[in-house]
C-alpha positions in Angstrom: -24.2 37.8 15.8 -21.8 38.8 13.2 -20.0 36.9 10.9 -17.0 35.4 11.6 -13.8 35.4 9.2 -14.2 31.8 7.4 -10.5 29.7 7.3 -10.1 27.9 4.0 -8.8 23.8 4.7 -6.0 22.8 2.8 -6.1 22.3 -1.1 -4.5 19.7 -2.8 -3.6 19.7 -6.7 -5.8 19.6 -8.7 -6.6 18.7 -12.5 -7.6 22.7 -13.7 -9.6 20.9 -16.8 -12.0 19.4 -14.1 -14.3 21.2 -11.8 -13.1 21.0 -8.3 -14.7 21.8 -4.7 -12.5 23.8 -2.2 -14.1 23.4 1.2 -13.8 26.3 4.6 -14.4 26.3 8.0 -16.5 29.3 10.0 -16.2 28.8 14.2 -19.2 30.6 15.4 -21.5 33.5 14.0 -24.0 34.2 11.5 -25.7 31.0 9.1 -23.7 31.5 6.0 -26.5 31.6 3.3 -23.5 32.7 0.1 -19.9 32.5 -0.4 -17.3 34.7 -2.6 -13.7 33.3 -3.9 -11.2 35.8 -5.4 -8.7 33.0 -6.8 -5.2 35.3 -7.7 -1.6 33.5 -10.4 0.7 33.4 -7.9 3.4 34.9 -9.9 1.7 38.1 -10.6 -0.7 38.3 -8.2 -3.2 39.0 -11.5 -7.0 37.9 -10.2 -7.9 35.3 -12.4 -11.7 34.9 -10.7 -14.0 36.1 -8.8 -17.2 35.0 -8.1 -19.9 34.4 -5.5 -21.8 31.4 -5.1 -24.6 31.4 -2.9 -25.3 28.0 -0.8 -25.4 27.0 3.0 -22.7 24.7 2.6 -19.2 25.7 3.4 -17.6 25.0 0.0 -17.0 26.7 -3.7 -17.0 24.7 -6.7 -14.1 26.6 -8.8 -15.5 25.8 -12.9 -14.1 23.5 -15.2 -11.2 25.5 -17.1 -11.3 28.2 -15.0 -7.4 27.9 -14.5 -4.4 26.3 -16.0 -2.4 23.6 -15.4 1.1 24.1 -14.4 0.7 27.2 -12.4 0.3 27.8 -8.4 -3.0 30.1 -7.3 -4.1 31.8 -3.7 -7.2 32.0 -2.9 -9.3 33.7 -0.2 -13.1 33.4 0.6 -15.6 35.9 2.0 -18.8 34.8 3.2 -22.5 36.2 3.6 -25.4 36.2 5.5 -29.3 36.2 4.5 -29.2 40.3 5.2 -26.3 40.4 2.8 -24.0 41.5 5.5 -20.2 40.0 4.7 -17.3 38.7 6.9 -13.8 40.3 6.2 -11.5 37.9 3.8 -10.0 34.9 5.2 -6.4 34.5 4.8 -4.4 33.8 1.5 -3.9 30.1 0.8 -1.8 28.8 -2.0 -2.5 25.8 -4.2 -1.4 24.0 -7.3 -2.7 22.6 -10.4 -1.5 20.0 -12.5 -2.8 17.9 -15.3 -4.0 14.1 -13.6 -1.3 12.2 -12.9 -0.8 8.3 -14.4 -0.3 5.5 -11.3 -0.7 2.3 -12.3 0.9 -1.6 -12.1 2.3 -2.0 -15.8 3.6 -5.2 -15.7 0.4 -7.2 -14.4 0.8 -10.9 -16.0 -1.5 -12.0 -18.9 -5.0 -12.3 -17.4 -3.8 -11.1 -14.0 -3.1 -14.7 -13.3 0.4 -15.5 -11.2 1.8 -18.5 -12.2 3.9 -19.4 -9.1 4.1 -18.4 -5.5 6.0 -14.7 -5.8 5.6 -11.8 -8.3 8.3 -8.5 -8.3 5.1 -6.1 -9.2 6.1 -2.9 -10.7 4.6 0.7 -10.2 4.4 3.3 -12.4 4.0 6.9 -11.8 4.3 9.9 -14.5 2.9 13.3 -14.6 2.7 16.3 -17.6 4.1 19.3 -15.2 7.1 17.2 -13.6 5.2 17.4 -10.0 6.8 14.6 -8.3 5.7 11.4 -5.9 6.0 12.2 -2.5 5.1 8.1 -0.9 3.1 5.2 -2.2 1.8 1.7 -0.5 1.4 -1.5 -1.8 -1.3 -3.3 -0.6 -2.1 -7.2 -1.0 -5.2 -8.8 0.0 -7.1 -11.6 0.1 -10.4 -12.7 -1.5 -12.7 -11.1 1.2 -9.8 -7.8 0.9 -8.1 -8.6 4.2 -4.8 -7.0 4.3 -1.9 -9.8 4.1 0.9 -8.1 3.1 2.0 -4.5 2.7 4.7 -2.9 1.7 4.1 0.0 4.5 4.7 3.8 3.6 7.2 3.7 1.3 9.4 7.3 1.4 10.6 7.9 -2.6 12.6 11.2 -2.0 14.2 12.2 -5.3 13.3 9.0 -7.2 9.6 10.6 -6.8 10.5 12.9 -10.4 8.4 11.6 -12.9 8.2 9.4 -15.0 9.5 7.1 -12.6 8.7 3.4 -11.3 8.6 1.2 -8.2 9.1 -2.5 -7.3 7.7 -4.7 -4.8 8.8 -8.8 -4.5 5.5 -10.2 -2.9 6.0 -13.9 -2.0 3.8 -16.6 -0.6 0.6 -16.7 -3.2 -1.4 -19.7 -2.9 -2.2 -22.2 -6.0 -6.1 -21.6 -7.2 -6.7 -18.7 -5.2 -8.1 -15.1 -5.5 -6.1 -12.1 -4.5 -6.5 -8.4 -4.7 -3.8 -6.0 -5.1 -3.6 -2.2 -4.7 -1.3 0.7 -4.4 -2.7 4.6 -2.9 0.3 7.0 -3.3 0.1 10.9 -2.1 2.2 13.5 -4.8 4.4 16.7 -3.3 1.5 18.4 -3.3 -1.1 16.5 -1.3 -2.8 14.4 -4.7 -4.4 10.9 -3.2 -4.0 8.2 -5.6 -5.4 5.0 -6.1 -5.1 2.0 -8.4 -8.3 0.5 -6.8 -8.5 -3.0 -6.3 -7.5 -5.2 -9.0 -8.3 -8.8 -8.8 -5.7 -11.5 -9.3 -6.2 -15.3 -9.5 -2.9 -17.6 -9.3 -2.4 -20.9 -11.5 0.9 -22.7 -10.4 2.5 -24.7 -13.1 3.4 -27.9 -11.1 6.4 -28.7 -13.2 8.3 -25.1 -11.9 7.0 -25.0 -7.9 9.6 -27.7 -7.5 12.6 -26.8 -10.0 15.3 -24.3 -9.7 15.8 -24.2 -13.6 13.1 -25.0 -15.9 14.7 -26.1 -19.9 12.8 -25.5 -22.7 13.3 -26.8 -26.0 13.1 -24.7 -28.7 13.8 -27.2 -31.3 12.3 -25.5 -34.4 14.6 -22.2 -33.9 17.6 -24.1 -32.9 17.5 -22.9 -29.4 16.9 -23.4 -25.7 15.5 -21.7 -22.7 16.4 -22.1 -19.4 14.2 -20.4 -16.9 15.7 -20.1 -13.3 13.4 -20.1 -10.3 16.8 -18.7 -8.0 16.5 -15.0 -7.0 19.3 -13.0 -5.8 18.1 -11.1 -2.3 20.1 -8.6 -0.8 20.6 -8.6 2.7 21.6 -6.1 5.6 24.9 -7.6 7.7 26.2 -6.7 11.2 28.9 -6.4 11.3 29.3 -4.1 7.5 30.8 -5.4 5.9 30.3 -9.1 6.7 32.8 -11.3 7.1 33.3 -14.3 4.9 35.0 -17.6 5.6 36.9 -18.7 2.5 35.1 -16.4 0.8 32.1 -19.4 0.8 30.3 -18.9 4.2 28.9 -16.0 6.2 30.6 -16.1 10.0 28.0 -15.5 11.8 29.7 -16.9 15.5 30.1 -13.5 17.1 26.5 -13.1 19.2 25.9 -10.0 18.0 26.7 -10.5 13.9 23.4 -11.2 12.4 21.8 -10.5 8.2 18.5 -9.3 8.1 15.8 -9.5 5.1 13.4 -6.9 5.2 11.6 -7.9 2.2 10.8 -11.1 0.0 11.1 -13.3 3.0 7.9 -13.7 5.6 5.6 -15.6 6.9 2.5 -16.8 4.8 -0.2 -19.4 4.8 1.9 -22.1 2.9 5.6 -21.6 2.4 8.8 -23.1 3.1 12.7 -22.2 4.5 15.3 -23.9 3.5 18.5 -23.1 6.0 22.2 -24.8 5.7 24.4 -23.6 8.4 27.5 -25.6 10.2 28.9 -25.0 13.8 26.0 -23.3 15.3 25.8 -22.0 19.1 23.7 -24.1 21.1 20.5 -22.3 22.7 21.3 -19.6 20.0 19.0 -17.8 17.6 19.2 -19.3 14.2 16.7 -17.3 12.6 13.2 -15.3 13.1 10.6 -14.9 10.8 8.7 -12.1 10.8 4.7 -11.5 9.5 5.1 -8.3 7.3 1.8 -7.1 7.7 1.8 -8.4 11.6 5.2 -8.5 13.1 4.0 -9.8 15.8 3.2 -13.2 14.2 6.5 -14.9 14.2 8.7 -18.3 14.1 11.8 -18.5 15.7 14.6 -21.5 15.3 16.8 -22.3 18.3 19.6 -25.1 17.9 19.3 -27.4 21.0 21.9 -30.2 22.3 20.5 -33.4 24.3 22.2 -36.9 25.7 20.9 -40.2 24.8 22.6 -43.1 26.3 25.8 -40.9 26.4 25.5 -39.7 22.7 25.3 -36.3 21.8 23.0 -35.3 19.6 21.4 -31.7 18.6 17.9 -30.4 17.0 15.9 -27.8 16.0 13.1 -26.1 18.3 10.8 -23.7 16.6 8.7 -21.4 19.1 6.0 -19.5 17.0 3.1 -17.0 17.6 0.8 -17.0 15.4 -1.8 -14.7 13.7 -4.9 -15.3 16.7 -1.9 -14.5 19.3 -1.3 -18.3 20.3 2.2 -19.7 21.1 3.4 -22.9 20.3 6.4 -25.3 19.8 7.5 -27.5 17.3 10.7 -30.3 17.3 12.9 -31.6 14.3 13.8 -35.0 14.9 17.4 -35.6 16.4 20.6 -36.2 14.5 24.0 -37.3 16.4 26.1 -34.0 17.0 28.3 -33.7 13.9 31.8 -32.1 13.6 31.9 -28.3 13.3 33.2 -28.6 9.7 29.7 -30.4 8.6 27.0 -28.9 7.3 23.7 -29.3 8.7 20.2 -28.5 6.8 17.2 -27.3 8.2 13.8 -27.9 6.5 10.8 -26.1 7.8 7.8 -26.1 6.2 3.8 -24.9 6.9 0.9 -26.4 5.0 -2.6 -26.1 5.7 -1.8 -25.0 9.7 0.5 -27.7 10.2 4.0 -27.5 10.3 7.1 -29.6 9.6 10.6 -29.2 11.0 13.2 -31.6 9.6 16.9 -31.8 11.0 20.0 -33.4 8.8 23.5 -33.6 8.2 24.6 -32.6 4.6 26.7 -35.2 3.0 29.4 -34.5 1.0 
């Protein structure tokens, strides 16, 4: 048997101050018993090293120093058997090194304990050379590190030039409970990186759960701070743009107008929505919430119209699936049918497995 031309996998960057292990194939032949790598700059084609290694295993451990950060290399691999004999030179492949990049959350809260129920984490990324981040994810998990929310792949394009950073709303934390977050991000030229798992515990300051602005008194500098729980969330309208009733209200009559939320809002262990509408389309959708890690666990709200000793009157019906795959349905209470200029409010709410759906006509 003779020996067979070996194909080098692909290499990602690598830090050139660190040794590093380049790994090959060989379909067939002789036992490989050595190995040789000719490692060339790419811009001159000037061989930098050359070396053989001898070792059954199909790898070649290129030394610490050998090469320099900032610069793009081929290399090519010739292998040996125990008689000596040698296989012809694989084919050229290119690869990059660059210093080790920095990815990491910087804006982690003191401790790593959350003080209420959502967090806008932030992701940094920088890196010596300029090589840039190609995608990252955003991973949350629970205290046994089951997923419960991700961001998915996230795509950075031209914001991926470092230094450069990332944010992420997560909502729905839990009061006196253990989390773990983590980002992995891959760099332009094939880099994994990983924050690992860092460990966060929440402590909910009962006073601001239930308060949309918080005021502090500051009497010793003369000053006061108020704190607002509101956040601003953009949404995406069809039709674009949306169209506005007295510049108050979003018309959302025509069957196929809708705004979507594709982050802050979802489903969670405990949370609650909060919905004022007027006028709504009987047996219509009045809005679906999705899982984001599981889109298949959802709740969706239906207005419906019923006749009580000839009085109309209107609720809510809430038909969810949730995380096992079971279906279920839950009713608001009823409230007489009010004028299309009234506002209604819906209340939903899910604690401990159990939900509440409350139905009721805003006063003026």
């Amino acid at each position: 048997m003779a020996l067979q031309k070996p194909i080098v996998n692909a290499i990602a960057a690598f830090d050139a101050s660190s040794a590093h292990t380049i790994s090959f194939v060989v379909n067939g032949g002789d036992q490989v018993t050595a190995n040789r790598a000719i490692i060339k700059l790419g811009s001159t084609n000037e061989v930098l090293y050359d070396d053989t290694q001898t070792t059954f295993a199909l790898q070649h451990t290129i030394p610490a120093n050998t090469l320099t950060n900032g610069n793009y290399y081929t290399i090519q691999i010739q292998t040996f058997n125990y008689l000596d004999d040698s296989s012809i030179l694989s084919a050229p492949i290119t690869f990059y090194c660059y210093s080790t990049p920095t990815f990491e959350f910087n804006n982690l809260p003191t401790n790593n304990v959350l003080k209420n129920a959502s967090y806008n984490f932030e992701l940094s990324y920088n890196q010596t050379e300029g090589e840039a981040l190609s995608s990252y994810i955003i991973n949350v998990y629970n205290s046994s590190q089951l997923l419960i929310w991700t961001s998915d792949t996230v795509y950075v394009g031209a914001n991926g030039v470092p230094p450069t950073t990332f944010k992420a709303m997560v909502s729905g934390f839990e009061d006196s409970s253990f989390y773990y977050i983590r980002a992995v991000a891959q760099t332009t030229q094939f880099t994994e990186l990983d924050t690992g798992y860092i460990l966060l515990t929440t402590a909910f300051d009962a006073k601001s759960i239930y308060t949309q602005l918080l005021v502090t008194n500051n009497s010793c500098d003369g000053y006061v701070t108020i704190t607002s729980n509101v956040m601003s969330l953009d949404g995406t309208t069809n039709p674009t743009p949306p169209v506005y009733i007295n510049n108050e209200e979003l018309d959302l009559t025509d069957p196929d107008s809708y705004v979507t939320w594709d982050n802050s809002f979802g489903i969670y262990g405990v949370y609650t929505a909060r919905v004022w509408l007027r006028n709504p389309t009987i047996d219509s959708i009045i809005m679906t919430i999705y899982n984001a890690s599981n889109p298949n666990e959802n709740i969706t709200l239906y207005v419906r119209e019923t006749t009580i000793s000839n009085v109309e009157y209107i609720y809510v019906e809430a038909y969810y699936v949730d995380s096992n795959g079971l279906l279920g349905y839950i009713y608001s209470n009823n409230i007489a049918k009010p004028a299309s200029t009234d506002q209604i409010f819906i209340w939903l709410q899910k604690r401990d497995g159990m939900y509440d759906l409350i139905l009721a006509e805003v006063e003026e």
